[in-house]
Residue frames relative to the residue before (quaternion, step in Angstrom):
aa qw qx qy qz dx dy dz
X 1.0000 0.0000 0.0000 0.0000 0.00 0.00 0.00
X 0.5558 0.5646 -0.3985 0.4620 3.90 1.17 -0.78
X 0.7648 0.3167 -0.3020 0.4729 3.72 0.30 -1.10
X 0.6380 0.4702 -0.4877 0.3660 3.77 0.65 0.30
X 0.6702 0.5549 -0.2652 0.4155 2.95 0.95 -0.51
X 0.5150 0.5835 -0.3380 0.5292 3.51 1.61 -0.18
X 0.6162 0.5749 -0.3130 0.4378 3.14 1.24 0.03
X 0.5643 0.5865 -0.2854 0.5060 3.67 1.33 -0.55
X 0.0667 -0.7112 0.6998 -0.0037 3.93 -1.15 0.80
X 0.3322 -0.6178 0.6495 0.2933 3.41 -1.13 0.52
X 0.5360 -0.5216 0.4571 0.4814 3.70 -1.43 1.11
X 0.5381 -0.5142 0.5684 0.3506 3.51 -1.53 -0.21
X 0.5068 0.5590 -0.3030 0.5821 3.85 1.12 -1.43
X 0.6020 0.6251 -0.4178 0.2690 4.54 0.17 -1.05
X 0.3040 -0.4641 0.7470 0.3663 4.44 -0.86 0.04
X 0.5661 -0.5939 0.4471 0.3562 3.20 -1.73 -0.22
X 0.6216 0.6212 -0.3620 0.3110 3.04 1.36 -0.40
X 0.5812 0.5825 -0.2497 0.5105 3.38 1.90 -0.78
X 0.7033 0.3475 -0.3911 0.4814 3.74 1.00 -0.43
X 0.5657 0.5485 -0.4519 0.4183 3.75 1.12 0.20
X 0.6514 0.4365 -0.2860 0.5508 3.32 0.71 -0.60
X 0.4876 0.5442 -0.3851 0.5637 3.93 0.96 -0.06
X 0.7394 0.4008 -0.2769 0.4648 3.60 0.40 -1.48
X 0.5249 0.7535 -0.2270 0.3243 3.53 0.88 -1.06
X 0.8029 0.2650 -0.0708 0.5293 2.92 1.03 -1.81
X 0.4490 0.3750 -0.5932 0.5531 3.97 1.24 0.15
X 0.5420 0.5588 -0.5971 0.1936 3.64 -0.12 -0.90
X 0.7758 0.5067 -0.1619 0.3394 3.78 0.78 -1.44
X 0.7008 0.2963 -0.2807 0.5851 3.23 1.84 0.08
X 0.5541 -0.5790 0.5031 0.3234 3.44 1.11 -0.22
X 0.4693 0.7471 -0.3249 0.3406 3.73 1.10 -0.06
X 0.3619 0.8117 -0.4502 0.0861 3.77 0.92 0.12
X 0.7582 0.2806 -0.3551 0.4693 3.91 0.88 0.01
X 0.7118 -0.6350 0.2954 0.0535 2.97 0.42 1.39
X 0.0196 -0.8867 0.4612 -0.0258 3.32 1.38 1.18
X 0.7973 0.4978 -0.0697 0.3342 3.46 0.75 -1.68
X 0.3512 -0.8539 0.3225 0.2087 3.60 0.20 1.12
X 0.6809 0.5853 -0.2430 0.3672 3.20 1.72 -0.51
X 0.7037 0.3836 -0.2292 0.5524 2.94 2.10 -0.37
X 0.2218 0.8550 -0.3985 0.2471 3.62 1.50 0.25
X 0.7736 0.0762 -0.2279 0.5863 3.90 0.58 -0.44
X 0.8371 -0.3202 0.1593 0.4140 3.51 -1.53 0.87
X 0.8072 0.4641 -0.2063 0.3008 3.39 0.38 -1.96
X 0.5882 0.5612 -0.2988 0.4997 3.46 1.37 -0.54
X 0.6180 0.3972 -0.3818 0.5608 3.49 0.39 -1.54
X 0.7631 0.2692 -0.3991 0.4313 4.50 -0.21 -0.22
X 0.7180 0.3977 -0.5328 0.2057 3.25 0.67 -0.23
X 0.5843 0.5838 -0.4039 0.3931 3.44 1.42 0.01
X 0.4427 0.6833 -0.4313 0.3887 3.39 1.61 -0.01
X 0.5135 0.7732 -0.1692 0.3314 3.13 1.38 -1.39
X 0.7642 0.5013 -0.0407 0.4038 2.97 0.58 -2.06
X 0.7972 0.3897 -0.1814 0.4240 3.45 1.23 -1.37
X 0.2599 -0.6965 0.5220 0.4182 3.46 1.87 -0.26
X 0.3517 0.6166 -0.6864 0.1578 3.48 -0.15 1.60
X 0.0819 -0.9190 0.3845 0.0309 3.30 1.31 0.97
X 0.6285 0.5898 -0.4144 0.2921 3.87 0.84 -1.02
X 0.5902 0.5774 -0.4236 0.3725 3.55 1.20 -0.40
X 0.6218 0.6123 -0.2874 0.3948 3.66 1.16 0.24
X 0.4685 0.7412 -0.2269 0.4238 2.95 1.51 -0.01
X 0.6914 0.3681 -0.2345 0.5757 3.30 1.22 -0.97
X 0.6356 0.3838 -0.4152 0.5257 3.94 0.54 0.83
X 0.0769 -0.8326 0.5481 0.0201 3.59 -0.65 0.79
X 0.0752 -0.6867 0.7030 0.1691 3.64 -1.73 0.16
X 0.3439 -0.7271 0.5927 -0.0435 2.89 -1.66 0.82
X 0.1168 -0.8648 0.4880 -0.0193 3.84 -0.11 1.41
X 0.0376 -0.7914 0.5869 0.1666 3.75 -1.04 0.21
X 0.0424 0.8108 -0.5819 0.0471 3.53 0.33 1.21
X 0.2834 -0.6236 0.7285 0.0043 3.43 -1.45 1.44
X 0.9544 0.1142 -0.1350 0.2404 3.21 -1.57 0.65
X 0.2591 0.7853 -0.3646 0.4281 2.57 0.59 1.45
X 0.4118 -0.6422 0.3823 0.5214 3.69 -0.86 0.72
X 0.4348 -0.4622 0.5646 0.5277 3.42 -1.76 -0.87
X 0.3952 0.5947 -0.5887 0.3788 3.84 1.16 -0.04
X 0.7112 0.5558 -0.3213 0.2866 3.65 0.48 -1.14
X 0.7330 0.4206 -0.2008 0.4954 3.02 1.43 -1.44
X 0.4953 0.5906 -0.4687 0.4315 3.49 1.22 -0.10
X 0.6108 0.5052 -0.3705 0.4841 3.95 1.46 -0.48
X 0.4976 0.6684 -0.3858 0.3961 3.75 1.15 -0.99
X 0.6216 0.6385 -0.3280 0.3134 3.58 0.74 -1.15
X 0.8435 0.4700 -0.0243 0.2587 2.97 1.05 -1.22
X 0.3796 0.4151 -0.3739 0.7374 3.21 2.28 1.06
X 0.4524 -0.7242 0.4886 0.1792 3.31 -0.34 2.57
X 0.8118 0.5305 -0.1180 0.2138 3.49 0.93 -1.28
X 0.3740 0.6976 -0.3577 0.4954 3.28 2.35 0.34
X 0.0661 0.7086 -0.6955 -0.0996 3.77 -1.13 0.26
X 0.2834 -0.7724 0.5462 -0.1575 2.69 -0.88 2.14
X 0.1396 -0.7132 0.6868 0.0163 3.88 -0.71 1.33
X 0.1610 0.8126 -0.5588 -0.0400 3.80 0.06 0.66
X 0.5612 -0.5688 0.4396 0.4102 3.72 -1.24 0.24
X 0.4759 -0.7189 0.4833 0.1521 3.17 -1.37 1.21
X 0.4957 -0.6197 0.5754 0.1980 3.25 -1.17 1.57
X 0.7166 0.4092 -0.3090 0.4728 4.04 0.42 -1.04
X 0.7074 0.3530 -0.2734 0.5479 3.98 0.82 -0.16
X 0.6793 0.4191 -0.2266 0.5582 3.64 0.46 -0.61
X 0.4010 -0.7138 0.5741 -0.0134 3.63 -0.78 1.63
X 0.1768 -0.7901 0.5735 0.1251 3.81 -0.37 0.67
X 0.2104 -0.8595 0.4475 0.1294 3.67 -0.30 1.29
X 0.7668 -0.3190 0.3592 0.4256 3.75 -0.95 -0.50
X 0.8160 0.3153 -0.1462 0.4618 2.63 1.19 -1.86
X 0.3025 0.7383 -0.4915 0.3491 4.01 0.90 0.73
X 0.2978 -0.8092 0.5065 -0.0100 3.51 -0.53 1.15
X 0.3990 -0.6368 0.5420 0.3762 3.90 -0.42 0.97
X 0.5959 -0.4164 0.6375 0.2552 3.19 -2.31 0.19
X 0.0079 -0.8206 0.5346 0.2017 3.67 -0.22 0.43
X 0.4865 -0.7369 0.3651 0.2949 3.51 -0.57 0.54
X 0.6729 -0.5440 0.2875 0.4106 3.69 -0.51 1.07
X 0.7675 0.3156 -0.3274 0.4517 3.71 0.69 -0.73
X 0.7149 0.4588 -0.3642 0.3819 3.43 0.74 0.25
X 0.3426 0.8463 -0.3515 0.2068 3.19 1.86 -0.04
X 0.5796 0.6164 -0.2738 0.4573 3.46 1.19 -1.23
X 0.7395 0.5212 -0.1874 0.3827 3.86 0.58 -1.08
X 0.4027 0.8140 -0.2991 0.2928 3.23 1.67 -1.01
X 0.8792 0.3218 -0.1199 0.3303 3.06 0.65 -1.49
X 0.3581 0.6701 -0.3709 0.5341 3.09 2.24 0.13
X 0.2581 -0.6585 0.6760 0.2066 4.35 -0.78 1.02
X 0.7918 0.2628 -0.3138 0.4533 3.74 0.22 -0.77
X 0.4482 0.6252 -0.5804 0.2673 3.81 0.34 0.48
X 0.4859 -0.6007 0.3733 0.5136 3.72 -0.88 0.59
X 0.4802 0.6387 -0.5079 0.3215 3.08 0.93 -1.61
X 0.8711 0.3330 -0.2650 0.2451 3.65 -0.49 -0.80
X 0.6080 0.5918 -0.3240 0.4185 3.17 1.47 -0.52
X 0.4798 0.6636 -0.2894 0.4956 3.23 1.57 -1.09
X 0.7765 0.2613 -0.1670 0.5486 3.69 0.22 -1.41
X 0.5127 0.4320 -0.5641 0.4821 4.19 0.40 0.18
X 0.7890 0.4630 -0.3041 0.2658 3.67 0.15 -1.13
X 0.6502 0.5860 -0.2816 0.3931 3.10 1.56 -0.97
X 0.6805 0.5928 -0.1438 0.4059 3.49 1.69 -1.18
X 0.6478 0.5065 -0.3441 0.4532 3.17 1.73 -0.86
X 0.6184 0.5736 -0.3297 0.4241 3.24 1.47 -1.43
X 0.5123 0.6615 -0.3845 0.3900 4.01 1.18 -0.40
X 0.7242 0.5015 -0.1121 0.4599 3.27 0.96 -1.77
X 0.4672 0.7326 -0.2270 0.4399 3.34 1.29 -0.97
X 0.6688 0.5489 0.0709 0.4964 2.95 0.78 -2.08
X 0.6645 0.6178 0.0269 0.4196 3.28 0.56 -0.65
X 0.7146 0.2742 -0.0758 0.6390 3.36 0.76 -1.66
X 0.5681 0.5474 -0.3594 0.4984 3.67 1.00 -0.77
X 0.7697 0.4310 -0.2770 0.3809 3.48 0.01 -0.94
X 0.5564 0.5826 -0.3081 0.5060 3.49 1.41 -0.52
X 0.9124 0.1770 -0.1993 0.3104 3.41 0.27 -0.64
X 0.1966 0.5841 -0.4921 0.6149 3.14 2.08 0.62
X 0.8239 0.1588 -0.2492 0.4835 3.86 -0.60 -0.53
X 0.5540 0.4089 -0.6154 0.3836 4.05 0.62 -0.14
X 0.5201 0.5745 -0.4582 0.4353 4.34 1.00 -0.82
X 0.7408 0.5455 -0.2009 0.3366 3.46 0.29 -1.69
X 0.6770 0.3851 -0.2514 0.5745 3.81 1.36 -0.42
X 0.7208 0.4136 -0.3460 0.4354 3.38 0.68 -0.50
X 0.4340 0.6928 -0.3849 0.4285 3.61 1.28 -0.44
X 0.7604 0.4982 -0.1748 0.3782 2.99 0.53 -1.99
X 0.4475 0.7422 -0.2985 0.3997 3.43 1.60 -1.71
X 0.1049 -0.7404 0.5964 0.2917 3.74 -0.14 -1.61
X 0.3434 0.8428 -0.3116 0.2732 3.16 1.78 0.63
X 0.3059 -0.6951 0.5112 0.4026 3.68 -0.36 -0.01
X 0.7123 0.5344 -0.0088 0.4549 3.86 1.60 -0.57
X 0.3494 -0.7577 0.4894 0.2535 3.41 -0.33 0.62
X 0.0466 -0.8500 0.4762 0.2204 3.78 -0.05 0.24
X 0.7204 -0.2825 0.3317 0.5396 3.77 -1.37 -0.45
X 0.6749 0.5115 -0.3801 0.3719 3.58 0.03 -0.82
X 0.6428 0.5180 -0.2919 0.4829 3.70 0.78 -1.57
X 0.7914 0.3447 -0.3242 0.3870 3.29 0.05 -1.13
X 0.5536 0.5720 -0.4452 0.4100 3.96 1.25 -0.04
X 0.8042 0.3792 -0.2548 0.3801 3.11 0.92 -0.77
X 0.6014 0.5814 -0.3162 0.4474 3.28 1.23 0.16
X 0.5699 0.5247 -0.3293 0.5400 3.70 1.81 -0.40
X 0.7134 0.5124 -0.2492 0.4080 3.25 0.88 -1.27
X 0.6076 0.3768 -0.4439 0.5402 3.90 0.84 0.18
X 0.5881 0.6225 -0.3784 0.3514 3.35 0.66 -1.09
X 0.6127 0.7247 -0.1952 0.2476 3.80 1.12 -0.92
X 0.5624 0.6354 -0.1996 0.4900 2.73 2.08 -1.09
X 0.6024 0.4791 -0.4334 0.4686 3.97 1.37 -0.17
X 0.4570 0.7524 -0.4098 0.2388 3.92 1.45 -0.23
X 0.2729 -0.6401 0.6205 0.3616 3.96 -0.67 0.44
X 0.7842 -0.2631 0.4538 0.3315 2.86 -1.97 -0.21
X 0.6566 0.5381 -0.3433 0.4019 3.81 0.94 -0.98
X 0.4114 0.6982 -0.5447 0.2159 3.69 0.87 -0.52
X 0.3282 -0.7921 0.4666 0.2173 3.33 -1.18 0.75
X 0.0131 -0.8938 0.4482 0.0031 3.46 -0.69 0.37
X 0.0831 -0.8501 0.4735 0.2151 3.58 -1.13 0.10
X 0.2795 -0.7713 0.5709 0.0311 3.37 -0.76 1.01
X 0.1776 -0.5316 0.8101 0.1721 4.19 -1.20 0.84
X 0.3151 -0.7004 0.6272 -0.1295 3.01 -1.56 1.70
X 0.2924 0.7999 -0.5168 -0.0870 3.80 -0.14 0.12
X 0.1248 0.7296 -0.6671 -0.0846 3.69 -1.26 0.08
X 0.5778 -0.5102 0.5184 0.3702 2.85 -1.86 -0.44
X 0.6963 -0.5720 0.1899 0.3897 3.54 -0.90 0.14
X 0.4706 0.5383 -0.3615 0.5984 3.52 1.65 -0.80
X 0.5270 0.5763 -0.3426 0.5222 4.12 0.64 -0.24
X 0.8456 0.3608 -0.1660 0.3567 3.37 0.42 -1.38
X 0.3984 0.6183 -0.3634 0.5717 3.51 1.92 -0.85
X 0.7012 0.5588 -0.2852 0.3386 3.22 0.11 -1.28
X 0.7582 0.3128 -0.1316 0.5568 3.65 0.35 -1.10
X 0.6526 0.4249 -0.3862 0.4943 3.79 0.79 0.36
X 0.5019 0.6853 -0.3438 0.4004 3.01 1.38 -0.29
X 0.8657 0.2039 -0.0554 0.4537 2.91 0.68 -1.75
X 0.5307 0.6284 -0.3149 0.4737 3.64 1.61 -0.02
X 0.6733 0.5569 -0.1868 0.4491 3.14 0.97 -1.24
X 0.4164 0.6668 -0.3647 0.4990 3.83 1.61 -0.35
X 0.4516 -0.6310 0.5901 0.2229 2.84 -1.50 0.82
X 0.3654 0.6836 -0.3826 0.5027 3.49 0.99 0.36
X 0.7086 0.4403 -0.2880 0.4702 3.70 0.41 -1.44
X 0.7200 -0.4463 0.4438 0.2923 3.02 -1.63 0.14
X 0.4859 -0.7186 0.4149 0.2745 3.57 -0.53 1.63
X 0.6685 0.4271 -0.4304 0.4307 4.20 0.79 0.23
X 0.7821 0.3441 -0.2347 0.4636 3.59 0.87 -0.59
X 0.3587 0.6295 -0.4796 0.4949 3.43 2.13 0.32
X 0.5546 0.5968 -0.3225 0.4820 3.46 1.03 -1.67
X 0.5973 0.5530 -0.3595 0.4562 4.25 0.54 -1.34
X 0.7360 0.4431 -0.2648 0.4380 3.53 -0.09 -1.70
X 0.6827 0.4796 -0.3534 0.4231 3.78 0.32 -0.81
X 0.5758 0.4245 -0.3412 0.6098 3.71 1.27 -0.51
X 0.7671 0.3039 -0.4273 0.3696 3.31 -0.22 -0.60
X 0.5744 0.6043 -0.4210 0.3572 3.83 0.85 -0.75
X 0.3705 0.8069 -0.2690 0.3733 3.38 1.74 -1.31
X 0.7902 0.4566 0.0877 0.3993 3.45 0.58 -2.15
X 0.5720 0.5486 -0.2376 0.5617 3.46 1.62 -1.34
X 0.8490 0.2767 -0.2098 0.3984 3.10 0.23 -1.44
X 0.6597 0.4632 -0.4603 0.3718 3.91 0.65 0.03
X 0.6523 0.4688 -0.2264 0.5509 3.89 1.26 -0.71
X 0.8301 0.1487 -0.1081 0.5264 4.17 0.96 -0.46
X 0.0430 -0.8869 0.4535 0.0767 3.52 1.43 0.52
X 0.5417 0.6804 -0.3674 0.3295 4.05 1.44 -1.16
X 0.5067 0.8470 0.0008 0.1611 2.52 1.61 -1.59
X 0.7815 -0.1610 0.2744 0.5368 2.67 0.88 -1.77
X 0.0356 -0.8202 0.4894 -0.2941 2.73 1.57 1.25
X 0.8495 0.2617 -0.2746 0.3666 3.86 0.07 -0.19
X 0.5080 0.5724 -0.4427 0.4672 3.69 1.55 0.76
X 0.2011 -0.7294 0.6537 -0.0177 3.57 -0.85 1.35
X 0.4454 -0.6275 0.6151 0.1720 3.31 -1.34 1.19
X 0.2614 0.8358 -0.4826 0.0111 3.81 -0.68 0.47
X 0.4245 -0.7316 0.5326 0.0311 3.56 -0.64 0.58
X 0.3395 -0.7553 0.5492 0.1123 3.66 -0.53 1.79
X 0.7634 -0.2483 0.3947 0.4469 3.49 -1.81 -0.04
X 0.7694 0.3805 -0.2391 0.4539 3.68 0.67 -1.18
X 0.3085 -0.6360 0.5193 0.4803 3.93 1.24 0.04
X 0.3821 0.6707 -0.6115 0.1738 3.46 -0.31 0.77
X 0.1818 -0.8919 0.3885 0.1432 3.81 0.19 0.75
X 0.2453 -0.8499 0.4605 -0.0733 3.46 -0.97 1.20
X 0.1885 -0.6523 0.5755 0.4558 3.37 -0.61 -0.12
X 0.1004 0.7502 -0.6319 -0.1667 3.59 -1.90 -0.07
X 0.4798 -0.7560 0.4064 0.1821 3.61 -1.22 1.30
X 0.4611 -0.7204 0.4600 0.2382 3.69 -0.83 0.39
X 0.7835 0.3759 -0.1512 0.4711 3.14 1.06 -1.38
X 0.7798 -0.2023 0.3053 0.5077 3.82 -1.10 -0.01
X 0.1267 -0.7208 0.5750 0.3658 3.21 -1.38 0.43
X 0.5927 -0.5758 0.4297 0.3640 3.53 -1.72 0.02
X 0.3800 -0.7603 0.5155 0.1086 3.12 -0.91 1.41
C-alpha cells in the first residue's frame, strides 16, 4: 500500500481542504495513480463524489465563520445542525445597552427607513419597552444581591445573576454573535436546507453569504450550488446533485 500511494500527487490548481477530501476518498478505494481520466484532476474526482453522495470524505476539511448581528431567532435555528460548534456571546456576561439596535426582519427591512411607518413604530416601542424592561430588572436584583451580599461592591457573580434573569424580558430580535465551525459535509448540509426558499428569510439571507465565501475559497467544494432568483427576485441557493441523507 506505501509504494502505491507514492504514486498519488495532490493537483497543484486543489485548496487543501479539496485535496484532503480527494486523498480521503482514494484512500477508501485504494485508487492513488489515477487510472480514470475523468476523475484525474481534483474537480472531477469530487465532482463525481458529489454525484454519488460519497459525502463523508468531506468531513475531514473544515470552515470556520464569525457572524455578528444577528437575531437569537436565527441562532435559535443554528442549534439545530447536531454537527455545528457554536461559541456564541454570553447573555449573563455581556450587558445590553440603550445604544443596541433590534434585528429587523428581512420583510420589514424596506420600511425601516420610513420614521412614520407603523411597521417601525410597532417594533421601536416594543424594543424600547424590552430594553426598558430589562435595564430595570437588572438593577433591582444587581441592589437586591449586593444588599443581601454584605458587600460594599458588586462582584462578577451578582451582576451574572442578575443579567441572566433579566433576559427572559428579551424578544426574539436581540442581536447577537456566534463563531460557527463545521466540516464541509456540515456546511453542504446547512446550505442545503437554509439556503431554500423554504428557510427562514434571515438565515436564508446568512446561507447566501456564507455560500458567497464557500464557493469563492473551496469552489471543488461546492461546485454543484447555483445562486438563483424566483419570479418575486427573492434569491436562494439550489443543489444539483443528490441530497445527503
Amino acid at each position: 500500500m506505501a509504494e502505491d500511494l507514492t504514486k498519488w500527487e495532490p493537483d497543484g490548481s486543489a485548496t487543501d481542504a479539496a485535496s484532503l477530501s480527494e486523498f480521503a476518498g482514494r484512500a477508501c478505494y485504494q485508487s492513488w495513480d489515477k487510472p480514470n481520466p475523468g476523475t484525474r484532476w481534483n474537480t472531477d474526482y469530487l465532482a463525481h463524489i458529489l454525484e454519488v453522495g460519497h459525502l463523508s470524505v468531506l468531513e475531514h476539511g473544515t470552515a470556520t465563520f464569525y457572524i455578528e448581528d444577528v437575531s437569537r431567532s436565527l441562532t435559535h435555528e443554528l442549534v439545530r445542525h447536531r454537527h455545528m460548534s457554536p461559541s456564541q456571546l454570553s447573555q449573563r456576561y455581556h450587558h445590553l445597552g440603550w445604544h443596541t439596535k433590534p434585528v429587523v426582519p428581512p420583510l420589514y427591512r424596506a420600511v425601516w427607513e420610513d420614521e412614520g411607518d407603523l411597521t417601525r413604530v410597532i417594533l421601536e416601542k416594543a424594543w424600547g419597552s424590552a430594553l426598558d424592561s430589562y435595564d430595570q430588572l437588572v438593577r433591582i436584583w444587581e441592589r437586591r444581591l449586593l444588599d443581601a451580599s454584605g458587600l460594599s461592591k458588586l462582584d462578577t457573580s451578582m451582576r451574572k445573576q442578575a443579567r441572566e434573569a433579566a433576559r427572559c424580558v428579551l424578544p426574539n430580535m436581540t442581536p447577537t454573535a456566534v463563531v460557527l465551525s463545521g466540516n464541509h459535509r456540515t456546511w453542504r448540509h446547512f446550505l442545503r436546507l437554509r439556503g431554500s426558499l423554504h428557510a427562514d428569510a434571515e438565515i436564508r439571507g446568512l446561507a447566501l453569504e456564507i455560500h458567497r465565501w464557500l464557493e469563492s475559497t473551496e469552489p471543488a467544494l461546492y461546485q454543484d450550488f447555483k445562486t438563483m432568483t424566483d419570479p418575486g427576485n427573492r434569491v436562494y441557493l439550489e443543489c444539483t446533485t443528490p441530497a445527503d441523507e
